[in-house]
C-alpha positions as CSV (number, residue, x, y, z in Angstrom):
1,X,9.1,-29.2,-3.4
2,X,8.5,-26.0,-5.5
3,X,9.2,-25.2,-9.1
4,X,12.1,-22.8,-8.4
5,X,15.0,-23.2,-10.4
6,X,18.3,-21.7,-10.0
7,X,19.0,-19.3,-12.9
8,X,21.8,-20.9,-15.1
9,X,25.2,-19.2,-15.2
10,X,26.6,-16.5,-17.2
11,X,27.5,-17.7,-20.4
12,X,30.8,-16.0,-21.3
13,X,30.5,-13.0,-23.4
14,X,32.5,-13.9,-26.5
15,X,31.8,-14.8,-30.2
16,X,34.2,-15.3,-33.2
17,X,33.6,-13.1,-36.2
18,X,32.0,-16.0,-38.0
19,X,29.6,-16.4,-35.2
20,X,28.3,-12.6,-34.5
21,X,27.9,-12.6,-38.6
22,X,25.7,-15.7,-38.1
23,X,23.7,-14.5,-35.4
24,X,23.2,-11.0,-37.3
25,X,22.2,-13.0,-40.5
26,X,19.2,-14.8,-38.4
27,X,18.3,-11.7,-37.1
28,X,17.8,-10.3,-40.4
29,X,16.0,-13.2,-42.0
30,X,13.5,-13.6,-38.8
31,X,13.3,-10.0,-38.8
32,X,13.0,-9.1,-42.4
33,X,11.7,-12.1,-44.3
34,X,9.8,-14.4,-42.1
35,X,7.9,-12.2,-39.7
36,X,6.6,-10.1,-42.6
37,X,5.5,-13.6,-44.1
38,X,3.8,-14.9,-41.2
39,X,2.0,-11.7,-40.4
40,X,0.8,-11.7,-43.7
41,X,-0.5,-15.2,-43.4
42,X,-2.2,-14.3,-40.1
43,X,-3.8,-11.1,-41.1
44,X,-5.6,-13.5,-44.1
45,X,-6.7,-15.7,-41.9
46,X,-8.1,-13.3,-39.2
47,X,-10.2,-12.7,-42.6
48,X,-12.5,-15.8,-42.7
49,X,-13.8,-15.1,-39.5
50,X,-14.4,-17.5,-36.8
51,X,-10.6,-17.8,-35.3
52,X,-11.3,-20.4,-32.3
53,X,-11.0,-23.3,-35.7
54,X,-8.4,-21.3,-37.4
55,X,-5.3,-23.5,-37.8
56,X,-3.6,-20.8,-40.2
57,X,-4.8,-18.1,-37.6
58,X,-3.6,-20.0,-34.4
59,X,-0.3,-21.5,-35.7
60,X,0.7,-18.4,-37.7
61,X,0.3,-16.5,-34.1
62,X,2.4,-19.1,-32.6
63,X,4.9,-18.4,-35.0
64,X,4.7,-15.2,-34.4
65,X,5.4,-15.5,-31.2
66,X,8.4,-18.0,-30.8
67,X,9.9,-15.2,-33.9
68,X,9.4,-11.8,-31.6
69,X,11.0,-14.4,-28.6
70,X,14.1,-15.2,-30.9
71,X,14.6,-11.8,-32.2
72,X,14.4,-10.2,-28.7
73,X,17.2,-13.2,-27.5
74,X,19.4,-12.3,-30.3
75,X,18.7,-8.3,-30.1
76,X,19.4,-8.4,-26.6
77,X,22.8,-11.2,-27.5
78,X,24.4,-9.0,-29.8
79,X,24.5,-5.8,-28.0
80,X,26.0,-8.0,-24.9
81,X,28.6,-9.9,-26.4
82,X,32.3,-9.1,-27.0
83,X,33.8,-9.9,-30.8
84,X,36.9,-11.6,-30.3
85,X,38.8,-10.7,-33.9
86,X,42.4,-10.8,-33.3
87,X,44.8,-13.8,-31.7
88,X,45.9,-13.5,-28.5
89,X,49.7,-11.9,-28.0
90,X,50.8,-15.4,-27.1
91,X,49.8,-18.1,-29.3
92,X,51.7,-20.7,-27.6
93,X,48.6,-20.7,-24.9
94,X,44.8,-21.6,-25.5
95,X,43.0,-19.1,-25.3
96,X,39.3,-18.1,-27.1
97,X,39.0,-18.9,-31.0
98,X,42.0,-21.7,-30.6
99,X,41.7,-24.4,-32.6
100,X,43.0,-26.9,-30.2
101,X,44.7,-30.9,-32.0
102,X,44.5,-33.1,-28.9
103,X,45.5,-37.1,-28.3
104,X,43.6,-39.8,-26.0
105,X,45.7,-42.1,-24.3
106,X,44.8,-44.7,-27.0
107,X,46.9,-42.2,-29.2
108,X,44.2,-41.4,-31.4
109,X,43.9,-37.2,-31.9
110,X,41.1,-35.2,-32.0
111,X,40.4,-31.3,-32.9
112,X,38.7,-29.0,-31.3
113,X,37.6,-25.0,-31.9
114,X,37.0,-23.2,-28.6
115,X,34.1,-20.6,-29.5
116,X,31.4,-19.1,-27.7
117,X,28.1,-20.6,-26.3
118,X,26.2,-19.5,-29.6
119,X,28.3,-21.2,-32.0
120,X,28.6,-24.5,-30.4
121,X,28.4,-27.1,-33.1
122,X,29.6,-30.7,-32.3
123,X,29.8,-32.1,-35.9
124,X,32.6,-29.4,-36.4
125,X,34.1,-30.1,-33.2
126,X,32.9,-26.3,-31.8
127,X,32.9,-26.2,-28.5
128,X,32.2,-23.9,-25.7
129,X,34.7,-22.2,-23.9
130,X,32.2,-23.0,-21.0
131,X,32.7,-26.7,-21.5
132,X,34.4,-28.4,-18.8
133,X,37.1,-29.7,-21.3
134,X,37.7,-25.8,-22.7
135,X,37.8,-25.1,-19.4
136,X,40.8,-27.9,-18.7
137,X,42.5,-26.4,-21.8
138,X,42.4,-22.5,-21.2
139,X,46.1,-21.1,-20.4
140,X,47.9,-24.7,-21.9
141,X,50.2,-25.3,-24.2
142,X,51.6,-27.8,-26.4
143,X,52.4,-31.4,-24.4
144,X,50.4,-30.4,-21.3
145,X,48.2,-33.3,-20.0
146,X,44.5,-32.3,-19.0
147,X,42.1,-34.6,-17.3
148,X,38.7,-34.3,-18.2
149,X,35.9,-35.9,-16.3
150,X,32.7,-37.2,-17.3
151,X,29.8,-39.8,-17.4
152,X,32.1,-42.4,-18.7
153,X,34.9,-42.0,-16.7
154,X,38.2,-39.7,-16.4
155,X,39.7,-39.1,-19.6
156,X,43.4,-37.9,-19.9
157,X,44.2,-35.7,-22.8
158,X,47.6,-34.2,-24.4
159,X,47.8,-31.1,-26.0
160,X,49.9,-31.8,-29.2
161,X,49.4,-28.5,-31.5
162,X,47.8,-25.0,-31.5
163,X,46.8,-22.8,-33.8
164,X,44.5,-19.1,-34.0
């Protein structure tokens, strides 16, 4: 057995306006704050000489590295990605940037903001319009039952409000 992997799907190309603001702030503070100060750091430590036992030296260009990696990702994201800043025509449907009020079976509800794969952040309840569930949910409306399934078992859902 070889080491090939399959490359992973295409992410879909959309981000909120909050989310392409984020991504552009990160760019900017790699680009214009922390690379600057971990050059600086490395170019004193290439200084003192003998770099094999440097730890400022070889972490600073490890930095360095993992920075350029990150700044080429998010260079490379934010010319590829499409800003999704105005609600769809109908907002009785889900579509991207819904924030989505669901109930469990048990009756319990739960919220949910569909965003793009850069923005995902569970403790908000962000989550990717790639996700299987946002994936159930795209093109419903309110009292429409999705079935989501996963590790656990099949979960049934009901759409009980909408809102952009």
């Amino acid at each position: 057995m070889g080491r090939y992997r399959a490359p992973s799907p295409k992410s879909a190309p959309y981000i909120t306006p909050e989310g392409a603001r984020a991504l552009e702030q990160e760019l900017k503070q790699l680009w214009k704050v922390e690379r600057p100060t971990v050059t600086a750091t490395v170019h004193e430590a290439a200084k003192n000489g003998d770099r094999s036992e440097n730890g400022d030296y070889i972490y600073g260009k490890k930095r360095l590295r993992e920075i350029d990696r990150r700044v080429r990702y998010l260079s490379k994201r934010l010319d590829e990605v499409t800003i999704v800043d105005r609600a769809p025509d109908d907002k009785n449907k889900i579509f991207f940037g819904a924030q989505v009020t669901l109930e469990d079976d048990q009756g319990k509800e739960h919220s949910y903001h569909i965003v793009g794969t850069d923005e995902i952040d569970p403790k908000q309840h962000k989550i990717s319009i790639d996700s299987p569930m946002a994936k159930q949910l795209l093109g419903k409306t309110v009292d429409d039952e999705i079935n989501v399934t996963t590790e656990a078992g099949k979960n049934i859902w009901f759409v009980t409000a909408i809102a952009y």
